[in-house]
Every structure is written in structure tokens, then in C-alpha cells.
N, C-alpha and C positions, 0 to 999 in steps of 0.2 A: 471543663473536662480535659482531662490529658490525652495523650496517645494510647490506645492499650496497648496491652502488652502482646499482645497478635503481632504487631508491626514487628516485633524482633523476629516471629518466625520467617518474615517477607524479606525479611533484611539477610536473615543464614541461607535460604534460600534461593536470595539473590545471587551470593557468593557464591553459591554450592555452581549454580550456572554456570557463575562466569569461568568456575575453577573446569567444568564438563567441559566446554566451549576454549578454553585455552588446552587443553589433554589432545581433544579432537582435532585441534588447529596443529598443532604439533604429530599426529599421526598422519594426516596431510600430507602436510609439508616434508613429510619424510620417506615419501613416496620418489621413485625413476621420474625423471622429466622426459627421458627420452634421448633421442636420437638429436643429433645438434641443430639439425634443420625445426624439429618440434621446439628446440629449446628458443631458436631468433623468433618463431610466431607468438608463442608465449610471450614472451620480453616485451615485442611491441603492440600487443595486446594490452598487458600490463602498465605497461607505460604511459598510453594512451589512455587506459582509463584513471590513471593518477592523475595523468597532468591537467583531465578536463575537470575530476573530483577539485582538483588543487585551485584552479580558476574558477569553477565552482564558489567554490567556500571563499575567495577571496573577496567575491563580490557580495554575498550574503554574511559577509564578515561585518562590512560596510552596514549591509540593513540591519544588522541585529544591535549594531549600539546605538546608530540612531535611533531605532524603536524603541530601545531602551531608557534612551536617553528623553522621547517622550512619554515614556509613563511615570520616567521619576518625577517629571514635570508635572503632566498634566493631573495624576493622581495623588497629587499631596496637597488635595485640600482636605477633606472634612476629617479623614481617617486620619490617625499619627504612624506615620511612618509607611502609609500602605506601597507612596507611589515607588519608592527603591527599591522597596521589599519586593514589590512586583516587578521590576525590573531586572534585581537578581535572579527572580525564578523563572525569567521570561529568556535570560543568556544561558541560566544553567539549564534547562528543556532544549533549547538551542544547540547547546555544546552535548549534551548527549544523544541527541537525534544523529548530530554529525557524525560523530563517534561512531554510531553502531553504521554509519552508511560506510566509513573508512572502515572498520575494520571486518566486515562482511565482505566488502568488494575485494579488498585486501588476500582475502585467504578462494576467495574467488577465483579471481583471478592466479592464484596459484593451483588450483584444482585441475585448471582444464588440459593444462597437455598434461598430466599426472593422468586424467580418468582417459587421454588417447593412447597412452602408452599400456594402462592395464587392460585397454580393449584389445591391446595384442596379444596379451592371453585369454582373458574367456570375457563373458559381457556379467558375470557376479565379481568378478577385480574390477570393473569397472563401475557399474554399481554404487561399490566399497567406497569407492574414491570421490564417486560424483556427491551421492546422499550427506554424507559426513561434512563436505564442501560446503555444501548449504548449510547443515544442521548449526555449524558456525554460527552463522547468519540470525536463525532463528536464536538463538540461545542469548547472542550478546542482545536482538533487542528485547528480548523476556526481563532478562537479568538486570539492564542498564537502565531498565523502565522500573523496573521493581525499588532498586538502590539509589536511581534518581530523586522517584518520587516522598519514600520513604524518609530517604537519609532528611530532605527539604522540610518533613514533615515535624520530624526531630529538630530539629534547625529551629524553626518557624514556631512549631508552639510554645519551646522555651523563651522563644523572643516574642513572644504577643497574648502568653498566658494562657492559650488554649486552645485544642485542636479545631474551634467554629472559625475561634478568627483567624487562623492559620489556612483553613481551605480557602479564605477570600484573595488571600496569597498567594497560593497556589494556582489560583487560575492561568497566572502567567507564564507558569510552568508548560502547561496546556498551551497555551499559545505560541511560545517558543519551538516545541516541539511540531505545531500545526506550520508553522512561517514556514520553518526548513520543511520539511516534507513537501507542502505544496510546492515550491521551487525546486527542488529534487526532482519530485515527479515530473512538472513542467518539464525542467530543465533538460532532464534524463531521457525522459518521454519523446521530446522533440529530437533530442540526438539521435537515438539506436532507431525511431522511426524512417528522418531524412538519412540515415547512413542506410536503411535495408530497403528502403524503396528507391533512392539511385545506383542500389547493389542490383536490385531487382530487375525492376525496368531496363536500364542500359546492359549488364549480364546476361541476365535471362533470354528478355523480349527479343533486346535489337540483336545482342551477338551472338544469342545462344549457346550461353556457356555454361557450365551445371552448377549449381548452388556451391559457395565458398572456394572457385576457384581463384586461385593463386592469381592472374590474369586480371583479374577485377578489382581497379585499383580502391574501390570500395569497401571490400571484404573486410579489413582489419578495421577500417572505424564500424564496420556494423556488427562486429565481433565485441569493440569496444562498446559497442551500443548497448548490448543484450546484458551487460555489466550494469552502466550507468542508470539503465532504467527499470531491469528488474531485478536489480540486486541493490542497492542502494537506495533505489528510487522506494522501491515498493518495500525497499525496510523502512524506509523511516515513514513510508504512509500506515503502517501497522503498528509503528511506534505510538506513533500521534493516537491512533485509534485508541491504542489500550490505554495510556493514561490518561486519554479524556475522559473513558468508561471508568475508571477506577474513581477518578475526581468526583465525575458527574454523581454515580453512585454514593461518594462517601457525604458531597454537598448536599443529595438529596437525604442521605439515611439519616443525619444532622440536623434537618430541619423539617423530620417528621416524627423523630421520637425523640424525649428528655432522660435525661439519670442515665439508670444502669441501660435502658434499652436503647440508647443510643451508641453507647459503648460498645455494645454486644453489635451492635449492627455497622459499625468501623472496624472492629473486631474481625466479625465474621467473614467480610470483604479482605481484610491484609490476608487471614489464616486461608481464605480460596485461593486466593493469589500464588503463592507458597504451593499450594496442592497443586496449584499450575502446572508449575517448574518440575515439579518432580514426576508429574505423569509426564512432561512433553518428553523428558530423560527417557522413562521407561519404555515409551512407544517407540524412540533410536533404535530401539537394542531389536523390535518386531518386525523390521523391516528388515526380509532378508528373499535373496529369491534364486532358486534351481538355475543352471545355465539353461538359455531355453525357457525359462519362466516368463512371467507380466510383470515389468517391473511395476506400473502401472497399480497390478491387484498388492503387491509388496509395498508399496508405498500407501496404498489405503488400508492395510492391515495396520501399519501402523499409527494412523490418525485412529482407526478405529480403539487400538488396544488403549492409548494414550486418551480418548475420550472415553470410556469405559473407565478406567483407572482414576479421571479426576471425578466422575459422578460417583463410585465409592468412596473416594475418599471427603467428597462436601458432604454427604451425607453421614459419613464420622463424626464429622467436626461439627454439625450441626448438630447431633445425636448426643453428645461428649463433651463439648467446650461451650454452647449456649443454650441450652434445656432447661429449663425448670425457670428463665428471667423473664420479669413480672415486664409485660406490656411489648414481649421479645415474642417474634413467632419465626423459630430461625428454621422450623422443618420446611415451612411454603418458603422462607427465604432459599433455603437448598431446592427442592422443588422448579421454584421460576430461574435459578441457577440454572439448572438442566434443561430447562424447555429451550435457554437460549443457548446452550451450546448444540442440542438436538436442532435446533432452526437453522444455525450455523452450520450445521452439514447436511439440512437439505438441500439450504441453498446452493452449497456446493455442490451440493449431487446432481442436482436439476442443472447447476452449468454443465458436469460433466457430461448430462444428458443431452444438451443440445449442443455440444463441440467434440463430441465422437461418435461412434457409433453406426447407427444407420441411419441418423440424422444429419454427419457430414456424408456419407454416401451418398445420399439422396439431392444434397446440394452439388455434389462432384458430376451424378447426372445431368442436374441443369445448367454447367459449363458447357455445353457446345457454342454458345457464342456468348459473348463478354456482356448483355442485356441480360438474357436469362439470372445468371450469375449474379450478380449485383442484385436484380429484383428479389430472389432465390434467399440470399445472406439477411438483407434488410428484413422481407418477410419473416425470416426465424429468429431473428433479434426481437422484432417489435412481440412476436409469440410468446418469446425465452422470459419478458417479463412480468407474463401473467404471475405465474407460481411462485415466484421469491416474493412479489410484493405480499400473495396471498399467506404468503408463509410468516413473513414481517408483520401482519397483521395479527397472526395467531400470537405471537412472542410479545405483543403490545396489550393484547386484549388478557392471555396467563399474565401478564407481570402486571398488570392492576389489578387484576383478581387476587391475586395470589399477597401483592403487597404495597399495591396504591402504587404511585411515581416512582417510590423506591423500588419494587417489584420489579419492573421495566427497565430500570438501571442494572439491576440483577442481571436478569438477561443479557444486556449488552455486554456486561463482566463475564458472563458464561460463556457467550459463545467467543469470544477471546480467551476461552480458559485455562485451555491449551495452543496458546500462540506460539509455543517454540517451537513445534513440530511442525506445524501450519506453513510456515517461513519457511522454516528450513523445507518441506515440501517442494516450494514452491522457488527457491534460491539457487535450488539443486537443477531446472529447466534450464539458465545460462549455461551453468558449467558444463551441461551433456550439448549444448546447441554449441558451444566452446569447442569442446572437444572434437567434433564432425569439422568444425569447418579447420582445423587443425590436422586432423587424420588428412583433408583434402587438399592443405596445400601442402604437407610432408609427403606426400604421395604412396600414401600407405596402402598395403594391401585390401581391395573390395570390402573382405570382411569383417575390417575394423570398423568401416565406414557404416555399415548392416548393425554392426552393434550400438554406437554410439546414435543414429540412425533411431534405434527402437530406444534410446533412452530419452532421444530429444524429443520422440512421438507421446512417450508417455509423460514429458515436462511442459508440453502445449495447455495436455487435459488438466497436470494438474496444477498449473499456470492459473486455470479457470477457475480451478475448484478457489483457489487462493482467492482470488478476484470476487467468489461470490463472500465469500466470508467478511475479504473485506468492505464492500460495501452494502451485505445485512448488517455489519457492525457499525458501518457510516449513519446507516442510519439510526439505529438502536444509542449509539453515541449522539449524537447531532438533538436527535430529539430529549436523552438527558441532561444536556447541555442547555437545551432551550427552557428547559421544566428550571434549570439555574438560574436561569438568566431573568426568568419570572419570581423567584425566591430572591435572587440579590435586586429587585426592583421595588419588594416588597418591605424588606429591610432600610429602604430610603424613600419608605414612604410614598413608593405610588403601586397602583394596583393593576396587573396589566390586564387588558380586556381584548379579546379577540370575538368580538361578534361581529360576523361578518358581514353583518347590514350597517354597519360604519364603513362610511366611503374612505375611512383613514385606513381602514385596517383592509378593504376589498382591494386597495391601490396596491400597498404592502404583499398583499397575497399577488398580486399579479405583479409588479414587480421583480418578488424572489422568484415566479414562475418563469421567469424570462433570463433569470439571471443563469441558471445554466446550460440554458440554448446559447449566450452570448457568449458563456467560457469557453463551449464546444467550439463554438464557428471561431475563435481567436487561436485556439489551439492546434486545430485542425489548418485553418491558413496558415500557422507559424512552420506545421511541418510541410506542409505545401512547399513554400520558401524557401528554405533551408534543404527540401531534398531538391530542389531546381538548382539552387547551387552547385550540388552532389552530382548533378545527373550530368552541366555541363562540362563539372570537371573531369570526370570518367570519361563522356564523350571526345576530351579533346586529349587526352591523355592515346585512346585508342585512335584517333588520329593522327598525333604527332610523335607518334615514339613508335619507332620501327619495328617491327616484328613483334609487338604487344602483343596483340590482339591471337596472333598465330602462333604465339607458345614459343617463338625461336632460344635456343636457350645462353644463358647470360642476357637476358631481357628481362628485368624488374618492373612492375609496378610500381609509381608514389602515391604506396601510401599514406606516406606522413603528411600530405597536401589534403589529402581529403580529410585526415584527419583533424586540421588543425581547420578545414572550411567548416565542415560538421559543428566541432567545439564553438567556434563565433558565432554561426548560426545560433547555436542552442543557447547560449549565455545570454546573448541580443534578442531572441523572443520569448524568455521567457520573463521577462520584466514586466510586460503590460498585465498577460493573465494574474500575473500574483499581486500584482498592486491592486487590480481589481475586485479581488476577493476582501483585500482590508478594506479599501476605501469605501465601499457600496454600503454597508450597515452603515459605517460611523454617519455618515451624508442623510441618510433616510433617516434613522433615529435623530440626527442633530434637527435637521430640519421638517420633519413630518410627524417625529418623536415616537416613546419607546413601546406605542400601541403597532404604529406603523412598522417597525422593527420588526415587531413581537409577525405579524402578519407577514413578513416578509421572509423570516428564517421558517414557518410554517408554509408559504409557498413553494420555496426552493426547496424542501423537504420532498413535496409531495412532488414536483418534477423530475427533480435530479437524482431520485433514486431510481425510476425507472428509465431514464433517460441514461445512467450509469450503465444500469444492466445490458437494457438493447444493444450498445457499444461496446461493450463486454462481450457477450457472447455472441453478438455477428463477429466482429473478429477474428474470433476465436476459432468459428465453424469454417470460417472461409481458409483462414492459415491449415487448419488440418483437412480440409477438401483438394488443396493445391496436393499436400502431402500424399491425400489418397489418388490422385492423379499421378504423382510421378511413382506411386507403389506399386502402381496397377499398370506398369508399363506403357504412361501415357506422354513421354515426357518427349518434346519439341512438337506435340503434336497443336491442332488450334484448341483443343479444350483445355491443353497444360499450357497455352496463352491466356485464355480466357480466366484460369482459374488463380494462374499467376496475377494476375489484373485485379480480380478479387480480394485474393490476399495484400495486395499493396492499397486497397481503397482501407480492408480490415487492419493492416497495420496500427494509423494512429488512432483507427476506434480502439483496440482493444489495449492499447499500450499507452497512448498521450492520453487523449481527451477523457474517457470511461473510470479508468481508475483514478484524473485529478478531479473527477464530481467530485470522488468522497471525501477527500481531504476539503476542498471548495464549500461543503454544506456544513465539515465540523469545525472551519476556518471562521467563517461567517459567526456562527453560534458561540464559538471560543471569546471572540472577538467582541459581540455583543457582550457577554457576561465581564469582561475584564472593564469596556472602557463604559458601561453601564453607568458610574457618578458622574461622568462627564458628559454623557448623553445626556442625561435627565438636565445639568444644569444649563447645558447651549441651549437645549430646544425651552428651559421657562423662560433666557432672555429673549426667545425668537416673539415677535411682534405680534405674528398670531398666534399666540399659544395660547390664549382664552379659548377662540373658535376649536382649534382642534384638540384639546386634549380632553 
């Protein structure tokens, strides 16, 4: 079977983005910087998050050809040609993940003293500037995921004769994209955490200085943080998501219908794809909002118009391009489409429900002392994950109803379906948290600070909203990936069995259940670490350099020291967590084999998505309970101690550790599915492979 011919509309489509996302980049960029003192903060913002992307990348430069270099190895036995081929798609996933983290952070970082300067006119110039900043963001990874995986697809079946054995290629695609992300995240994670909790703690607590001032030799690397890890970081974890979903979905639709309905069902996935891009376009143009308005409700008008517009439009193309084929049932395939983009924003709704409202009010009460507080945040974490799991369960239970294993890959493609919007949502929280701490050390008038202020209020929430989306789709992904990973086991002749009254497969389950308690606690001590560094270098800075601390003027901060401790910091830990996410399957399956596997990406499923959430949204409630403390005129007081304290434990929950689950659960399963002939063959030379297989 060939590619259909759907894959051209995902490919114009793709373009069409990347052409929207270059326009927008350029109406940006072409915006006031400001005042010259706005333009030095910006610069070394900017530069700082280059030089650590740059070091970054240079290190995971290193792991991607090595990796590379072991699949062309380890995977050229049985297949011809598989192990390069996979290696190729495993640098080119790679090299586009990066891409979209460069050139989002890129235009990012150009955003933010641009949206402090329109906040000198009203807070809709500002708005203008911030939204478009992100929508960057979202657009190149929509578009670079679309033309990535596509283009590869073209590529690959003319070179292997057909699009089944072309997706066994592409897994590495998927993997590629999964390496970088994970390390991103890490990386990212660990930075902008240790930079805002030695900003915090030593600023805040001990000197009592107000948020982003100029004084705290911290501010600009945790300036640079807010870039690194949720601009870059969390693009390329959304990256990874969708063309897992797309894969997962096309491996599964491939090897559950033959002839024309499998066609139709490759098909109908490129042709959603495509409807993607053009609804996430559409929803841009909906977000718009009064001076005086919510930016907040402006911003969920637009995910709403943009999900509204792609559920018309699947059900066109279901209606109109695959109706009437024999053994095709593409209206429930539209159908379980929509259920999983409708699950997609409940889960986000329900984060937004418990990280504003009256739900962080009611934790801001229980700040009078730093016990409350802490019991308070955790209590509404372990709460917040009742209703996404329950909601995860509805979008698993419609998409086998609806269309077996393929059903359920549906969903996970749906609720990704308007991913550029989503992003760019969520891209847009640095640039307006940029711009405040900008306003504050330009020393700009109160009420620029009030505007930019109520942009960064409403980029927390919709921080969250991002966060649930991405890990309802972590898992919706993860588990199509795993349904692969039992199809390519099948294909080499072994059958995978998960009955849990096999001690091989109950180990496995307990195992993966432990596996992301262990990512957590490595993650969380890595920022531990790395912000003690931060904290003594702040401290000794107000120490040793006269009139720091007291604002005398011609008194500088070094920056750039903290900047470059933070970067070592982050680069130096985040090696253990990511090597840990490849090497645990490969070891289990080689050595316990691919039942035990099979058990173990099914454990870490069922932990680590809740386990995601909790740290997600305590986080989240505690960063915006600080915020309603200092709104509410509470600030030097002991509950704006108590709440500040909170916020610094929620930091690496809702920034490091919570959003690397998801990457950690689709890494694992990714990983499984790629090095799957070479698991099967280690564990039949393993000694006991009678007794256990």
C-alpha cells in the first residue's frame, strides 16, 4: 500500500503554518523595544537563554549520534536495511524537535520587552504582542511535526515499498523527537526552577525585595528560566506527543484494516491533521479582548472557536472524502476524534479549576504558617487527579467502542488536534511573566506593572490548562504506543501476554510503578542542587558588594555568574534522569523479557499519570495562592512568607518533575517499540528464557 493521497493535504498544510508563523514572527519583531534600559534586560535575557539552548544542544548533539550510531548497529539484523533507516529518522525527529525549541524561544524572547513597552499604552497592545509571541511557538511545532513526519513518510515508502513497512521506520522518528524533549524538559525544568527558587528564597524571604527586582542577582537567569523551560522545554514535549499520536494511530489503523480501509484510515488521520492547522489559524484571529477585559476568557475563546472549527471540519471530511468504503467506518472514526479533543479540555478545564479561582483562595487562607500551606497544596494535588484520570478513562472506554485500539489512537490525535493554539496558549505565560519582570527592573510606571501583572495571572492558568492537555495526551499516546509495541512483537512472532497472575509480568507492573516515583525524587533533588548553588551565590553577592542589597545607585548585580552557575547546574543533572528513562525497558525486556516489558510500560502508565497531575496542579495552585496573597495586599506579611514557601516547594512540581512524567511514560513505550528485535533476541539467549517466557 502506498501513502494516500491525504498526506499532500498535511504537507500544504504544513507549509501554510509554517508561512502563518513566519508573517506573525515578523509582525513581532517589528514592534518598540523600548526604552534603552528595557532594551540591556532584554539582550541579556536573550542571550542567556541562547547560550544555555546552545550548550544545551551541544551535549545532546553528542547523544543523538551515538544513539544513532547504535541502532544502525544493533538493528540490522533480520530486517534489510531497517537499522540506518532508523537511525536516519531517529536524527531527523531529533533535529526537528530542536528546531521548533530554537525557533520559539527565538522569537520569544524577542517578545517580551516589545509586550512591556505596549503595556505603556493599554494592556490590549500588550496582549497583541504577548499572544502572537507564543502563537510562533505553537505554529512551528504543529507545522514542523506535520512536514517532519510526512515528508519521512514519502521518503521511506518509496524506499521500502510501502507505507506498513515505512511506519516500522518511523518509530525512530518518534524516538528522536521523545530523547530531545525529555532532556529539554529536564534540562529546562531544572534551570528556570533552581533560578526562581534562589530568586525567591534569598529575594523574597531573607531581603524582602519584591518580585523581579533589579537587586537580585537571580532575576535574569530566572527570567531566562521561564524561556528554557516553558518555551522550549514544553514545545518540544508537545512535539514528541503529537507525532507519537499520529504514528501510534497510523501503526495501529495499519494493522487493523486491509485494502482500501486501511487506506481510508491513513487517510483520514493526514486529512485531520491538516484540519488541525487551519482551525489552530482560525482560533488566532478569536482572541481578542476590551481594555479592562479577562485576558484569560480571550484566550479561552480562542481554544474554544479553534476546537469548534476542527470538530466541523472532521466531520466534513468524514462525510465527503471516506463514506461509502467497504469495511471503513470513518463517521465513529470522527466521532472518537472529538470525544478526545472534548477530554482534552476537560482535562484542562478541571486544571484550570483547581489553580484559580476559589480553589487557590481557599489555599491563600491556609497560609498563615508554612505547615498549613504545604498540607493545603498537596491535599489539592492528590484531589485534582480524581477527574482527568476519570475523564482518561471515558476517551479509552469511546475509542474502543467507537473503533477498537484504533478508536483510542483517534482520541489521542483529537485531543492534539488543535495543538497550535494550545502552545501558543501556553508560550504566551513566559513572554507576559518576561515582560513584568522587565517593566520592574526599567523602572516603569505602577501601571504597566498591573498590566503585564494581569497577563502573567492569566499565563499561570493557562500554563495548567497546557499541562493538562499535555499529559491527557501522554497518556492517550503512551498507551498507543504500547498497543505498537504488542503489534511489532507480533510481527516477530511472539505474543505478548499481560496476565497479571504471572510473577514475570506482576514484577513489570510494579517495576514501571516505581519508575516514576524514582524520576520524580531525581528530578526534584537535581533542582534541590542546582538552586543551593543559586541561593549561595545571591547570598554572597549581597554580601560582598556594597550597597547591593540597598539599591545605592551605580551598584550592579552579577548576573551573568548566576547565569552561567544555573546553566552547569542544569546540563550536569539532567543526564542521570534521561539516561534512566532509555536504559530501564531496554534491561527489563533484555533480561526479564517482552512480557515483563509489556507489564512494566503498563505500570508506569497507571502511576505516572496521576502522579503527573498531582504535581501539576499543586504547583500550580500554590504559584497562584502566592499571587493572591500579594493581590490582596498581603505582601511582607508571614502569610506572603508562608505562601512564597509554597510556591517554591510547587515550583519543580509543576515545572521539572510533573510535565517530564509525560515525556518519561511516551519515552519508555517509544523505546520499547523501536529496540523490540533486539529485546526478543537478547532475552532467547538469556539462560533462563525457558522458565520465564
Amino acid at each position: 500500500m502506498q501513502l494516500p493521497q491525504e498526506a499532500i493535504y498535511a504537507l500544504v498544510a504544513g507549509a501554510v503554518g509554517l508561512v502563518f508563523a513566519f508573517i506573525t514572527a515578523k509582525k513581532v519583531t517589528s514592534k518598540d523595544r523600548g526604552n534603552p534600559e528595557m532594551i540591556e534586560i532584554q539582550d541579556n535575557i536573550a542571550v542567556g537563554a541562547m547560550t544555555f539552548l546552545k550548550r544545551e544542544y551541544k551535549v545532546l548533539s553528542i547523544f543523538v549520534l551515538a544513539v544513532a550510531l547504535v541502532l544502525a548497529v544493533a538493528l540490522s539484523g533480520d530486517i534489510e536495511g531497517l537499522g540506518w533507516k532508523s537511525a536516519i529518522a531517529f536524527v531527523v525527529g531529533a533535529l526537528c524537535s530542536s528546531l521548533c525549541g530554537f525557533g520559539g524561544m527565538k522569537i520569544a524572547t524577542a517578545a517580551n520587552a516589545r509586550t512591556t513597552q505596549a503595556a505603556t499604552r493599554s494592556f490590549n497592545d500588550a496582549l497583541n504582542v504577548a499572544f502572537p509571541g507564543g502563537v510562533v511557538m505553537g505554529m512551528l511545532v504543529m507545522s514542523i511535526g506535520v512536514i517532519g513526519l510526512t515528508g519521512l513518510f514519502y521518503l521511506f515508502t518509496g524506499m521500502t515499498g510501502g507505507v506498513r513497512e515505512a511506519s516500522v521506520v518511523m518509530a525512530g522518528f518518534s524516538m528522536g523527537a521523545s530523547s530531545i524533549a525529555l532532556f529539554a524538559r529536564v534540562g529546562g525544568g531544572i534551570y528556570t526552577k533552581a533560578a526562581d527558587v534562589g530568586a525567591d528564597l534569598v529575594g523574597k524571604v531573607e531581603a524582602g525585595l519584591p518580585e523581579d527586582d533589579p537587586r537580585n542577582p537571580a532575576v535574569v537567569a530566572d527570567n531566562v528560566g521561564d524561556n528554557v523551560g516553558d518555551v522550549a522545554g514544553m514545545g518540544a514535549d508537545l512535539f514528541e506527543s503529537f507525532v507519537g499520536a499520529l504514528l501510534g494511530a497510523i501503526i495501529l489503523g495499519l494493522a487493523a484494516f486491509d485494502g482500501a480501509a486501511a487506506e481510508a484510515a491513513v487517510g483520514f488521520i493526514f486529512a485531520s491533521v491538516a484540519a488541525g492547522v487551519i482551525a489552530s489559524i482560525a482560533g488566532v484571529f478569536a482572541v481578542r479582548v476590551k481594555e479592562g477585559g479577562d485576558p484569560q476568557a480571550a484566550l479561552r475563546k480562542g481554544t474554544i472557536v479553534s476546537a469548534a472549527l476542527f470538530v466541523v471540519l472532521v466531520f466534513v471530511l468524514a462525510g465527503s472524502l471516506f463514506s461509502g468504503i467497504q469495511g471503513a467506518d470513518a463517521m465513529s472514526w470522527a466521532i472518537a476524534m472529538v470525544i478526545g479533543l472534548g477530554c482534552g479540555l476537560g482535562i484542562g478545564f478541571t486544571a484550570e479549576h483547581y489553580t484559580s479561582g476559589k480553589t487557590v483562595e481557599d489555599l491563600a487562607e491556609q497560609s498563615d504558617n508554612y505547615a498549613t500551606n504545604i498540607i493545603g497544596g498537596l491535599a489539592l494535588g492528590f484531589k485534582s487527579a480524581v477527574f482527568p484520570l476519570l475523564i482518561i478513562c471515558v476517551a479509552v472506554v469511546a475509542g474502543y467502542l467507537l473503533g477498537g485500539m484504533f478508536g483510542i489512537t483517534l482520541c489521542a490525535v483529537g485531543m492534539l488536534g488543535t495543538l497550535g493554539i494550545t502552545v501558543g496558549v501556553d508560550a504566551y505565560g513566559p513572554i507576559a511573566d518576561n515582560a513584568g519582570g522587565i517593566a520592574e527592573g526599567a523602572h516603569l510606571p505602577p501601571e504597566v506593572r498591573e498590566r503585564t501583572d494581569a497577563l502573567d495571572a492569566a499565563g499561570n492558568t493557562t500554563a495548567a490548562i497546557a499541562k493538562g492537555f499535555a499529559i491527557g495526551s501522554a497518556a492517550l499516546t503512551a498507551l498507543a504506543l504500547f498497543v505498537a509495541y504488542g503489534t511489532a512483537l507480533g510481527d516477530l512472532g511472539w505474543t505478548l501476554s499481560l496476565n497479571a497472575g504471572n510473577p514475570i509480568v506482576l514484577a513489570g507492573l510494579f517495576i514501571g510503578g516505581v519508575v516514576p516515583f524514582l524520576f520524580t525524587a531525581d528530578t526534584m533533588n537535581a533542582v534541590g542542587r542546582a538552586a543551593q548553588a543559586v541561593i549561595h551565590e545571591v547570598q554572597r553577592q549581597f554580601r560582598e558588594i556594597p550597597g547591593l542589597r540597598e539599591g545605592k545607585e551605580g551598584v550592579k548585580a552579577d548576573s551573568a555568574k548566576c547565569v552561567d552557575i544555573t546553566t552547569q547546574g542544569a546540563l550536569k543533572e539532567m543526564v542521570k534522569p534521561g539516561l534512566l528513562a532509555i536504559l530501564i525497558p531496554i534491561a527489563v525486556g533484555s533480561l526479564l523479557g517482552p512480557n515483563a516489558l509489556g507489564g512494566l510500560l503498563a505500570g508506569s502508565l497507571v502511576a505516572g499519570v496521576p502522579l503527573a497531575i498531582m504535581l501539576a496542579n499543586a504547583g500550580g495552585a500554590w504559584d497562584n495562592a502566592k499571587k493572591h496573597v500579594e493581590k490582596t495586599g498581603g505582601k511582607g506579611t508571614e502569610r506572603h512568607k508562608a505562601a512564597v514557601v509554597g510556591d517554591t516547594v510547587g515550583d519543580p512540581f509543576k515545572d521539572t518533575s510533573g510535565p517530564s512524567i509525560n515525556i518519561l511514560l511516551k519515552l519508555m513505550a517509544v523505546i520499547s517499540l523501536v529496540f523490540a528485535p533486539l529485546i526478543v533476541e537478547i532475552f532467547k539467549a538469556m539462560p533462563w528464557f525457558d522458565r520465564l517466557s
